[in-house]
C-alpha positions as CSV (number, residue, x, y, z in Angstrom):
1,X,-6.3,27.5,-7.8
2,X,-5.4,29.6,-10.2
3,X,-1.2,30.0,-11.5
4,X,0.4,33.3,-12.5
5,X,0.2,33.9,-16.6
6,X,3.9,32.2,-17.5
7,X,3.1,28.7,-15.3
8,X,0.4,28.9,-17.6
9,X,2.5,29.1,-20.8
10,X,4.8,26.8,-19.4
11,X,2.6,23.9,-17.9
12,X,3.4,22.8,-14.4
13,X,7.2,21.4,-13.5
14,X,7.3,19.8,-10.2
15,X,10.5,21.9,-8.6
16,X,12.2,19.5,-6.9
17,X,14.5,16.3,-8.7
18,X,12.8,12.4,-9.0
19,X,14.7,11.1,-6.6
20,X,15.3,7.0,-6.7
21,X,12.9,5.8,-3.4
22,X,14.7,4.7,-0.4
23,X,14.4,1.1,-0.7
24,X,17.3,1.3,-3.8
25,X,19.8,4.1,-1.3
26,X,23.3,2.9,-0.9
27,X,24.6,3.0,1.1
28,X,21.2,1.2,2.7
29,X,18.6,3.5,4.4
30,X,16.8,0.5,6.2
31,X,14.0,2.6,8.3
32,X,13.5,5.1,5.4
33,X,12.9,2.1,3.0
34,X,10.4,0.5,5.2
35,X,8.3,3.6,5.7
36,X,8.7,4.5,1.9
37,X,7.0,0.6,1.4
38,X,4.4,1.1,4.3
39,X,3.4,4.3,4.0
40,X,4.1,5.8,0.9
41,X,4.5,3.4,-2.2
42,X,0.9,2.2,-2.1
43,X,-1.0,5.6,-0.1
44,X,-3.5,6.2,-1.8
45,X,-4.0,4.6,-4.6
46,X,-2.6,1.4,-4.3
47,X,-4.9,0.7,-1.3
48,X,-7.9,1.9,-3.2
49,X,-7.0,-0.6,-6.1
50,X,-6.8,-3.3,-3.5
51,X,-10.2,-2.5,-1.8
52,X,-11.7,-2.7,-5.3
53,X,-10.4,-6.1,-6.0
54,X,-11.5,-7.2,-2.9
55,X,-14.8,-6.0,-3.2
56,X,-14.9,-7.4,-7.0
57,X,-13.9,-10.7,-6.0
58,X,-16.4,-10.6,-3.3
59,X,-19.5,-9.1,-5.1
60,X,-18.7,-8.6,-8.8
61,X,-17.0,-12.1,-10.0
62,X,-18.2,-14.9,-11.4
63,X,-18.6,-18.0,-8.9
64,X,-15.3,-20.8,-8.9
65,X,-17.4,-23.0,-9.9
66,X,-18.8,-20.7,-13.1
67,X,-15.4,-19.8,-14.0
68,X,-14.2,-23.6,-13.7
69,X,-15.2,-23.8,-17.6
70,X,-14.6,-21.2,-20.6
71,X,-17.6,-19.5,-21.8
72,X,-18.6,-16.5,-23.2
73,X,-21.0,-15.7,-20.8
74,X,-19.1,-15.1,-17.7
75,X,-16.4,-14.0,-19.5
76,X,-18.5,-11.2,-20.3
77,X,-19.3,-10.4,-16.8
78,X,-15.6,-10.0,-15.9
79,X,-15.4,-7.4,-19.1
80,X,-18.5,-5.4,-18.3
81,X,-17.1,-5.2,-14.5
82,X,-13.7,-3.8,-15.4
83,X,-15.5,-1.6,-17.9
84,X,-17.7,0.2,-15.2
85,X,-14.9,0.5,-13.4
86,X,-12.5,2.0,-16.2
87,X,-15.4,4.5,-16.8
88,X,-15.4,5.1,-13.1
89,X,-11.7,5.6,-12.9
90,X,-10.9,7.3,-16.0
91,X,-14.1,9.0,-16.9
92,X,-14.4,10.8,-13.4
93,X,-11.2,12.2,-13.7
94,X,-11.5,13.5,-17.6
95,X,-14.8,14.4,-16.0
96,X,-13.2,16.6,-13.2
97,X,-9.9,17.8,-14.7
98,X,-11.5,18.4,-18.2
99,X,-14.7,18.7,-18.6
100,X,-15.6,20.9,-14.8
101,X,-12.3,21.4,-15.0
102,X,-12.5,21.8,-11.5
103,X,-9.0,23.3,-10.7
104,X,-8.3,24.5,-14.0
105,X,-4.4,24.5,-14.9
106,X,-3.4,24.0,-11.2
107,X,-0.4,21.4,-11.4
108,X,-1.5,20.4,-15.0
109,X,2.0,19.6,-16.3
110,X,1.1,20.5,-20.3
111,X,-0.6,24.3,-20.6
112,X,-2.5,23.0,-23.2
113,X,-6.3,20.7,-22.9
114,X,-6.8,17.6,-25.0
115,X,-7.0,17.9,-29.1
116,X,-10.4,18.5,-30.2
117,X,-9.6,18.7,-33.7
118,X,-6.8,16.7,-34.2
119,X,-6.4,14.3,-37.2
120,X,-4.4,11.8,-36.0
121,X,-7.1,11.1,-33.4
122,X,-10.1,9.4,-34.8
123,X,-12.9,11.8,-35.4
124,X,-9.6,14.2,-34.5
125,X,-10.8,14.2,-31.0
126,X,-8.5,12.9,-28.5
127,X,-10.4,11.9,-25.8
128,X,-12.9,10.3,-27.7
129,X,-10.1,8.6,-29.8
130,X,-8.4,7.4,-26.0
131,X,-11.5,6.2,-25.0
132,X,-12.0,3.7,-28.3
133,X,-8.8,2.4,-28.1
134,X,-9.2,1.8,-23.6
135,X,-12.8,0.1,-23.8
136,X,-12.7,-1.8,-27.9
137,X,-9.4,-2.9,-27.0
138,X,-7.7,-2.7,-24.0
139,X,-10.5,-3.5,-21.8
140,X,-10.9,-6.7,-23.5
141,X,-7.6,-8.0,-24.2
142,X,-7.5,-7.0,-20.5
143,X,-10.5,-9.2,-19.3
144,X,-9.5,-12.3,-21.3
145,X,-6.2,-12.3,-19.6
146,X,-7.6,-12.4,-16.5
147,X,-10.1,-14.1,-17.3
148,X,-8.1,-17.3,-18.6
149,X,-6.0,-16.8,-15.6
150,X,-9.0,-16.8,-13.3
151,X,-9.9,-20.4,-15.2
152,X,-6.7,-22.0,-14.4
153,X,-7.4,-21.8,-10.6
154,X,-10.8,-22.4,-10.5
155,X,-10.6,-25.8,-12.9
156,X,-7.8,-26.8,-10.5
157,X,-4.9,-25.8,-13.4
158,X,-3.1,-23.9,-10.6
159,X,-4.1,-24.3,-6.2
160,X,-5.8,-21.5,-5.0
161,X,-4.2,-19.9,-1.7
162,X,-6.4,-19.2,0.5
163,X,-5.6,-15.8,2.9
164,X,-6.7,-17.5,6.0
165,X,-4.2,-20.6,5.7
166,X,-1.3,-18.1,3.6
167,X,-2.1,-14.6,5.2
168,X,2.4,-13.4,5.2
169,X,1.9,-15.1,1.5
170,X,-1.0,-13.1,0.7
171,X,0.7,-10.1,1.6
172,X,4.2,-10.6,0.4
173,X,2.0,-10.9,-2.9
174,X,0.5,-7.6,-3.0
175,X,3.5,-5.7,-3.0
176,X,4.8,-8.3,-5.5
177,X,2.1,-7.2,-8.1
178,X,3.6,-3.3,-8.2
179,X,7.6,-4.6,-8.1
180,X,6.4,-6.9,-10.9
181,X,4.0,-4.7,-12.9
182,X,7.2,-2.3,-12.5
183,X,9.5,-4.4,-13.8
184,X,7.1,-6.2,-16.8
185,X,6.8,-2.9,-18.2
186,X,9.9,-1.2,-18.6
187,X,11.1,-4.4,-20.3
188,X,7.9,-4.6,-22.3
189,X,7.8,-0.7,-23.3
190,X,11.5,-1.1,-24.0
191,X,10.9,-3.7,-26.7
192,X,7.8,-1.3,-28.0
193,X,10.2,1.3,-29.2
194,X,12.6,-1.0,-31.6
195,X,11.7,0.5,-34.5
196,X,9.2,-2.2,-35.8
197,X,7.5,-2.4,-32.7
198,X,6.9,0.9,-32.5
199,X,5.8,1.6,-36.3
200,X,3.2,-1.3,-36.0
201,X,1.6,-0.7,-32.7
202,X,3.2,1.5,-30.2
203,X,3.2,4.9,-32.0
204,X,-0.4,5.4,-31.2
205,X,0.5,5.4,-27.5
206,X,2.6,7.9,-28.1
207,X,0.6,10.4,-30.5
208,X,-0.8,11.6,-27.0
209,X,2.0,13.7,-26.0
210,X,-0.1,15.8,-23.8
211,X,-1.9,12.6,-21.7
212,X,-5.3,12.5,-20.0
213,X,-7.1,9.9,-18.1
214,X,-8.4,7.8,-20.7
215,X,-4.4,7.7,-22.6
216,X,-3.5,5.2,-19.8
217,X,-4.1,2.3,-21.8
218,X,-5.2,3.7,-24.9
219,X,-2.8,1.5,-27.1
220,X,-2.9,-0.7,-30.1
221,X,-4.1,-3.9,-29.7
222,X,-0.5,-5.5,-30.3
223,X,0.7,-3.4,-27.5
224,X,-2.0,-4.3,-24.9
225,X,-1.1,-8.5,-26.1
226,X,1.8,-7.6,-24.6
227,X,1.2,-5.3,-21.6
228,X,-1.2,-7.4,-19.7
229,X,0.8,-10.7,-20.5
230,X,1.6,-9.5,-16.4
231,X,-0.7,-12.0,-16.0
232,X,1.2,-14.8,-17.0
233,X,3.5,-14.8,-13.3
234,X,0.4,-16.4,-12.2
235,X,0.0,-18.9,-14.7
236,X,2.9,-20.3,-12.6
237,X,3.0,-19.1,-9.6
238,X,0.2,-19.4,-7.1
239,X,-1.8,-16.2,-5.6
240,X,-5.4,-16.2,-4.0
241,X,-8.0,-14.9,-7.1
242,X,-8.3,-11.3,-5.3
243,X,-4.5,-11.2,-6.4
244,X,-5.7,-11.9,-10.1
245,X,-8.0,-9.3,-10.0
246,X,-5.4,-6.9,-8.5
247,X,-3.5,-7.1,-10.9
248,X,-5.7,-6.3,-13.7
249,X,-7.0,-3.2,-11.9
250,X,-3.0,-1.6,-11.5
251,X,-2.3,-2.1,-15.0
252,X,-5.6,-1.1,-16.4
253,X,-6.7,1.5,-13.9
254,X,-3.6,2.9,-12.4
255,X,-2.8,4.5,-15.6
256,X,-5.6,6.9,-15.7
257,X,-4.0,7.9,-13.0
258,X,-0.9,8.4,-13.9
259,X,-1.6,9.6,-17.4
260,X,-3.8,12.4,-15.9
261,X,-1.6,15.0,-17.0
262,X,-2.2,16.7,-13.1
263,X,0.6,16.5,-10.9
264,X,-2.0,16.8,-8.1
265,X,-5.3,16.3,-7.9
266,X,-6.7,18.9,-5.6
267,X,-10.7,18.2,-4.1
268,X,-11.5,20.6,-1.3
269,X,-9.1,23.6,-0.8
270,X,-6.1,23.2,-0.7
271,X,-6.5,19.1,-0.1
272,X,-5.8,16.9,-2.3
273,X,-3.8,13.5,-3.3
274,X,-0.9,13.2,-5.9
275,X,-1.8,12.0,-9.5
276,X,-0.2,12.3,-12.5
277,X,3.4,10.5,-12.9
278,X,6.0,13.5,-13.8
279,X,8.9,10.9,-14.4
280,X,6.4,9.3,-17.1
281,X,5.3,12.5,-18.1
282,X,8.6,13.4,-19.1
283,X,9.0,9.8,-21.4
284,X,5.5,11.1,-23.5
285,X,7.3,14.7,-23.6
286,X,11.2,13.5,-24.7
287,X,10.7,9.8,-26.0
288,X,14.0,8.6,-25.5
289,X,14.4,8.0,-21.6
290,X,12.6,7.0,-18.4
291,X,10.6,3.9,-20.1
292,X,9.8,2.5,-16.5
293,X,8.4,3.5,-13.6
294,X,10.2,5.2,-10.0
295,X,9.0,1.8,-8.2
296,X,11.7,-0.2,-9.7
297,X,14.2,2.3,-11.4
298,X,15.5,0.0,-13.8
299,X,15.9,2.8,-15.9
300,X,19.2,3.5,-13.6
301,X,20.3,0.7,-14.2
302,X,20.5,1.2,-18.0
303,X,21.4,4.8,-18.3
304,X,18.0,6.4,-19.2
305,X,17.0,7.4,-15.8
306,X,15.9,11.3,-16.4
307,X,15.1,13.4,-13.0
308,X,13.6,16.3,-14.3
309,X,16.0,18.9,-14.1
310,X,18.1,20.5,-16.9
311,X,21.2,19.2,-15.9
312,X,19.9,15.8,-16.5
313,X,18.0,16.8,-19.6
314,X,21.8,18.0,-20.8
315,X,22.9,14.3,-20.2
316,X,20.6,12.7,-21.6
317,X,21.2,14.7,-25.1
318,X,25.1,13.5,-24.6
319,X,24.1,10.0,-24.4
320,X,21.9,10.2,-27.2
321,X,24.0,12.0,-29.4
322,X,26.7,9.1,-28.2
323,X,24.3,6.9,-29.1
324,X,23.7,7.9,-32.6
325,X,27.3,8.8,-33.1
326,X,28.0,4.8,-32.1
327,X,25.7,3.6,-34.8
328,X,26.7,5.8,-37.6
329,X,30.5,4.4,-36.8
330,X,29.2,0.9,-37.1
């Protein structure tokens, strides 16, 4: 597992271009886009998110008829479940990657290990900083969105559908919780860097420019108000709970994942599954580009769509010198 001394210096760099998936080709790759969206958009993780939510709906949440009124007390069961859970996610992989550090610098895309004496970070320790702001406050802004949302359909606010009457609906709706959670947050982390935005609450995000686990949602509590408002599609449009619960579980455990800062996660040998998100990497190392996600490039849409390589690094520096050139004219 080991990488020759200047991978080292340099941190890991994947070596081939983010490519745009298959389902956005033109002209249209039909067979290429259905395999991308049966076998490769959600393998592995995506499944694994959805096996937890059905297991937490089944075994972990509150009765319908518990949840049909507010209270604290249920309320705090949803919290404490997502909480193990974020501990699971999050604090097995700090665990593995940097604490046993089990595979050392093997695809780790910064060559350096979290700030231990930092003092931006509180008690200038990143991690333990990351942690405080994931539990205090993104765990619970987290578990009171879903929370209210889970209260809507059990008081009869919104109509359950159930899996055996709606099973295509059902489906069609867990592939519409990553398009969705894609889109929500480009727009969302697009607003977080107008300047006032991102003075008040964003630039804590961002003072983790090497990422770990527990940066996924290590945010401001502003910034998590508005991140997990993804919850609100379902405040008008109707899903089965276990979709609720879904979607909680990508935005609030998914980004351990993809904050890792390992390209790969390697287990035994040479297996392994992918993990850290290079294209979101990149947005923590630059700033100015890739403010989405690969699922739903909007950022191709809107110019700021950075692959990885130089020649794209090269054009992103035009734009934003075009950029800054525009606004000194005006």
């Amino acid at each position: 597992m080991s990488q020759n001394p200047s991978s080292r210096l340099r941190g890991y760099h994947p070596p081939e271009p983010i490519e745009v998936p298959p389902l956005y080709a033109w002209p249209p790759r039909p067979v290429a886009a259905i395999r991308w969206l049966a076998t490769q958009m959600l393998v592995p993780w995506g499944f694994i998110f959805l096996g937890l939510a059905i297991v937490s709906w089944l075994f972990f949440t509150p009765s319908m008829e518990s949840m049909s009124t507010l209270s604290a007390g249920w309320i705090g069961l949803v919290w404490l479940r997502n909480a193990v859970l974020l501990g699971l996610v999050a604090g097995g992989l700090h665990w593995w990657l940097y604490m046993r550090r089990a595979q050392d610098r093997t695809r780790k895309f910064n060559a350096h290990w979290l700030a231990t004496d930092d003092r931006k970070f509180l008690w200038r320790n990143q991690a333990r900083d990351n942690v405080f702001w994931s539990v205090v406050s993104g765990c619970t802004i987290w578990s009171l969105y879903e929370s209210v949302t889970l209260w809507l359909y059990a008081s009869g606010r919104m109509p359950v559908m159930p899996v055996a009457e709606t099973p295509v609906y059902f489906g069609v709706m867990i592939w519409a919780v990553f398009f969705w959670s894609t889109f929500h947050f480009y727009f969302v982390h697009r607003a977080l860097h107008w300047p006032p935005l991102y003075n008040l609450a964003h630039e804590l995000h961002h003072r983790n420019v090497n990422t770990g686990p527990w940066t996924g949602i290590s945010m401001h509590p502003v910034e998590h108000l508005l991140y997990f408002s993804v919850f609100m599609l379902w405040w008008i449009v109707p899903v089965h709970p276990i979709i609720i619960i879904l979607t909680g579980f990508f935005q609030g455990l998914s980004p351990a994942v993809s904050h890792s800062g390992f390209e790969r996660l390697q287990l035994v040998g040479t297996a392994g599954v992918g993990a850290g998100d290079h294209f979101h990497h990149l947005h923590h190392k630059h700033f100015n580009f890739n403010y989405g996600n690969t699922t739903a490039p909007v950022d191709k849409l809107f110019g700021s769509w950075h692959d990885g390589t130089a020649e794209s690094m090269a054009r992103m520096k035009e734009r934003l010198r075009s950029l800054r050139s525009r606004r000194l004219a005006s």
